[in-house]
C-alpha positions as CSV (number, residue, x, y, z in Angstrom):
1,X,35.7,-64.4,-30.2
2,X,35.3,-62.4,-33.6
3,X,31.9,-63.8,-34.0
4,X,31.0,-62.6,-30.2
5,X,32.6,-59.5,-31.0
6,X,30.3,-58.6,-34.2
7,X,27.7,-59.5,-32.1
8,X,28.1,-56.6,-29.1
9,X,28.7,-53.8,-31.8
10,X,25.5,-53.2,-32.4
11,X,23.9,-53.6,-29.3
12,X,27.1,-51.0,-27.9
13,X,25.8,-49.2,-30.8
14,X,22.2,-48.9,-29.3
15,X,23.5,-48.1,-26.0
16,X,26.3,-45.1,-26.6
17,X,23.0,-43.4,-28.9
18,X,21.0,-43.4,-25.8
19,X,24.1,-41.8,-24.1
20,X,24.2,-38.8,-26.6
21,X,22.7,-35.5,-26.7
22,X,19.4,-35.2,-27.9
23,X,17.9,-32.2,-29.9
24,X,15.3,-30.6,-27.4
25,X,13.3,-27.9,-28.1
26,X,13.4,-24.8,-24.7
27,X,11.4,-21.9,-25.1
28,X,14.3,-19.0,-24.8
29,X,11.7,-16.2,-26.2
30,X,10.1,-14.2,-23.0
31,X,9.0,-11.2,-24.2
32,X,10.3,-7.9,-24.3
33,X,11.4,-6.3,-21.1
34,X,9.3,-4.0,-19.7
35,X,10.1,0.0,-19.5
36,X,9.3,0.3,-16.2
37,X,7.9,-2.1,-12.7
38,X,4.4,-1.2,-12.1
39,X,4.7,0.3,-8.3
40,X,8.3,0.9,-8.4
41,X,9.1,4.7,-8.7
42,X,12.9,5.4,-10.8
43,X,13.3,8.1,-7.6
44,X,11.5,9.4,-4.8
45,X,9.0,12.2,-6.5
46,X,9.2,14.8,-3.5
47,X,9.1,18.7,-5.0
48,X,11.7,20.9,-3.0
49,X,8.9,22.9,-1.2
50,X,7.4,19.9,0.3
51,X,11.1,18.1,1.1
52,X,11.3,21.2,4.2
53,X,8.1,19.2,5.8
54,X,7.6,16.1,7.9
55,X,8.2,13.3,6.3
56,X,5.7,10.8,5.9
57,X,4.0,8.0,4.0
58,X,0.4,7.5,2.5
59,X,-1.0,4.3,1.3
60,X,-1.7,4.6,-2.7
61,X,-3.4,2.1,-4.9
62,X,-1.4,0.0,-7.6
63,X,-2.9,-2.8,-9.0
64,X,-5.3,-4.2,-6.2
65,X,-2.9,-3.2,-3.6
66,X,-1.6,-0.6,-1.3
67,X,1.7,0.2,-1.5
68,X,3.6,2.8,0.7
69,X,4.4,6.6,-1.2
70,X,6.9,9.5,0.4
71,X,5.6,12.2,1.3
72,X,5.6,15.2,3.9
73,X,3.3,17.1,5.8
74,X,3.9,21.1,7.3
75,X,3.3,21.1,10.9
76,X,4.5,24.5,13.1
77,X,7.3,24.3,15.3
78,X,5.9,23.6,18.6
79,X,2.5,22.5,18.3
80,X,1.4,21.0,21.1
81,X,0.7,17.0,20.9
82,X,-2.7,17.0,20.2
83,X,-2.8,19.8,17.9
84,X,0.2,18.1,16.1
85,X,-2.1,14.5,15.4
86,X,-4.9,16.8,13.7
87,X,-2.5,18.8,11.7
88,X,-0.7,15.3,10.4
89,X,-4.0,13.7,9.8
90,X,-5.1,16.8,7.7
91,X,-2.0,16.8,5.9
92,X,-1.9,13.3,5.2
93,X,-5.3,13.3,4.2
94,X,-4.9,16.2,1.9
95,X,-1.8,14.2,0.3
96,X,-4.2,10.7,-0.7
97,X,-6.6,13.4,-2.0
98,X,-3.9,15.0,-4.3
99,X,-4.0,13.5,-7.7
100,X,-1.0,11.1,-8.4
101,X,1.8,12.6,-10.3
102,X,3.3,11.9,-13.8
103,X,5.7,9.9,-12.8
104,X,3.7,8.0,-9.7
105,X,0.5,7.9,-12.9
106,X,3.3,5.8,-15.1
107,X,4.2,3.6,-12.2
108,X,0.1,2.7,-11.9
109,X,-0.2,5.0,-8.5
110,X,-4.0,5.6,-8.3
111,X,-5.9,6.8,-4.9
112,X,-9.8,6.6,-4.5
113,X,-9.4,9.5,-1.6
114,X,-12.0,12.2,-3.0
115,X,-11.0,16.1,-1.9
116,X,-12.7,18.1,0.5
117,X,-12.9,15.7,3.0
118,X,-11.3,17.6,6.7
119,X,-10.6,15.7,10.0
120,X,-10.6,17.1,13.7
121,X,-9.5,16.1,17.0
122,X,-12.0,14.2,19.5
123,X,-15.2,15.6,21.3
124,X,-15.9,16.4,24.7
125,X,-16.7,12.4,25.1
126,X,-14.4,11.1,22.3
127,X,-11.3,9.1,23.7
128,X,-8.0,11.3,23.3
129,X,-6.6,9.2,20.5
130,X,-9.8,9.7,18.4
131,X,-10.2,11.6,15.0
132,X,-13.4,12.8,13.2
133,X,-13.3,12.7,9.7
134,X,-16.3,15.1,8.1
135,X,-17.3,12.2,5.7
136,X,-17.9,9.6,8.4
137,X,-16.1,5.8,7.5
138,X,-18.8,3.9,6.4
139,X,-19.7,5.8,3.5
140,X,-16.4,5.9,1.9
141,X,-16.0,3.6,-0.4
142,X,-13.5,-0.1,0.9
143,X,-10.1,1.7,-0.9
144,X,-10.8,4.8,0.7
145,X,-11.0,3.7,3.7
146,X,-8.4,1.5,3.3
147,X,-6.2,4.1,2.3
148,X,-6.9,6.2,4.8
149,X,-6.7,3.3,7.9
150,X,-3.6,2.0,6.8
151,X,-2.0,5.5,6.3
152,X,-3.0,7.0,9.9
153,X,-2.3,4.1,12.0
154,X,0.9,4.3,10.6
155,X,1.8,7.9,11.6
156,X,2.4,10.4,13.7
157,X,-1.8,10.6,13.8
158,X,-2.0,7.8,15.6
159,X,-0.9,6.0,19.0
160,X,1.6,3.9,17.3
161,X,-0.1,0.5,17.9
162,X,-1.2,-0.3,14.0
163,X,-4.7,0.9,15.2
164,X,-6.5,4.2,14.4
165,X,-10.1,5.5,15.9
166,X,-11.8,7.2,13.2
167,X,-15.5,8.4,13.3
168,X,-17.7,10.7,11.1
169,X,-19.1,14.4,12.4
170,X,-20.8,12.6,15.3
171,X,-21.8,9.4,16.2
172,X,-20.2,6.4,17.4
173,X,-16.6,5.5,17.1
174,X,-14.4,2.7,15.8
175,X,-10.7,1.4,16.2
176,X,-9.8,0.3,13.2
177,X,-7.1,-2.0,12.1
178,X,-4.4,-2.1,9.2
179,X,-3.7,-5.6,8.7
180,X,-1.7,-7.5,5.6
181,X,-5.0,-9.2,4.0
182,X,-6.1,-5.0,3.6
183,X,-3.0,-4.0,2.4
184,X,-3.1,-7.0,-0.4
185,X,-6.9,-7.0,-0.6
186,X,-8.6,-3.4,0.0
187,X,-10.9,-3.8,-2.4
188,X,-12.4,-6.9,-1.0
189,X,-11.3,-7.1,3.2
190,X,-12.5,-4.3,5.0
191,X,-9.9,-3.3,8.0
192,X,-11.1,-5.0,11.1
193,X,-12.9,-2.7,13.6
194,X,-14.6,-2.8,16.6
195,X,-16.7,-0.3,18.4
196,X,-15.0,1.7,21.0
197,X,-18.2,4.9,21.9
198,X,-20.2,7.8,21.0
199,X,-19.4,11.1,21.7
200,X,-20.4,14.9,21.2
């Protein structure tokens, strides 16, 4: 029995070391922490004049997305309906034309909206949801017109179906789409569109 005993110790031996805890080697150093998430604003970067407006959103660039800004737009008391879609389209594109601000700059907010650009209601022969832009569409550049798609169809400018018509000066007319592949990809997936007339 001793002899059998002497025996098993080392073999126990073998098996209670395969039991312990072994010395492994986990990466615990992850960097520092950043100062502040790209796209995330600390608070919403509204200037007191502008709070006394409609509020609103426009579609910025961060990274090689869109992401969604507060804003407002001044519209008259009373407008009537149609007038009030032009004056919202204006202001909204007058805000993706404004240059980003310090703090919306730090976050990474960019916008390739140039100034200038002025938008109307529809012509004689222009369906009543329709907006002409003085630049037409297809010469702004895919963020632009990104921008401008996914911030119209979802507003007050539009007929609150995801879908905007946009044209230029004159010329035909499109309804364009604001989908998630533009708002993840605007550089590279133009919003779907399809032909909906000409008019004066």
């Amino acid at each position: 029995m001793t002899v059998k005993r002497l025996l098993a110790l080392p073999l126990l031996g073998v098996v209670l070391a395969g039991c312990g805890i072994r010395a492994t080697e986990v990466p615990t150093d992850f960097g520092a922490a950043p100062s502040r998430v790209r796209c995330s604003l600390a608070e919403p970067d509204v200037s007191p004049q502008a709070a006394r407006g409609v509020p609103v959103q426009v579609f910025l660039l961060c990274g090689s997305s869109l992401v969604a800004v507060d804003r407002s737009v001044r519209v008259p008391e009373g407008a009537p309906d149609s007038q009030r879609r032009v004056l919202v389209a204006q202001g909204l594109l007058d805000e993706l034309a404004q240059t980003p601000s310090a703090a919306e700059k730090e976050a990474g907010y960019t916008t390739d909206v140039r100034g200038g650009m002025t938008v109307r209601g529809p012509g004689p022969r222009d369906p009543d949801d329709a907006l002409r832009l003085s630049t037409s569409p297809g010469d702004l550049t895919s963020y632009a017109l990104a921008q401008l798609v996914c911030t119209f169809s979802d507003s007050a400018a539009a007929e609150g179906d995801g879908s905007v018509v946009l044209g230029g000066p004159t010329g035909p007319l499109r309804r364009y789409e604001c989908t998630d592949e533009v708002r993840t990809r605007p550089g590279t997936k133009e919003p779907p569109s399809t032909e909906v007339g000409a008019g004066g």
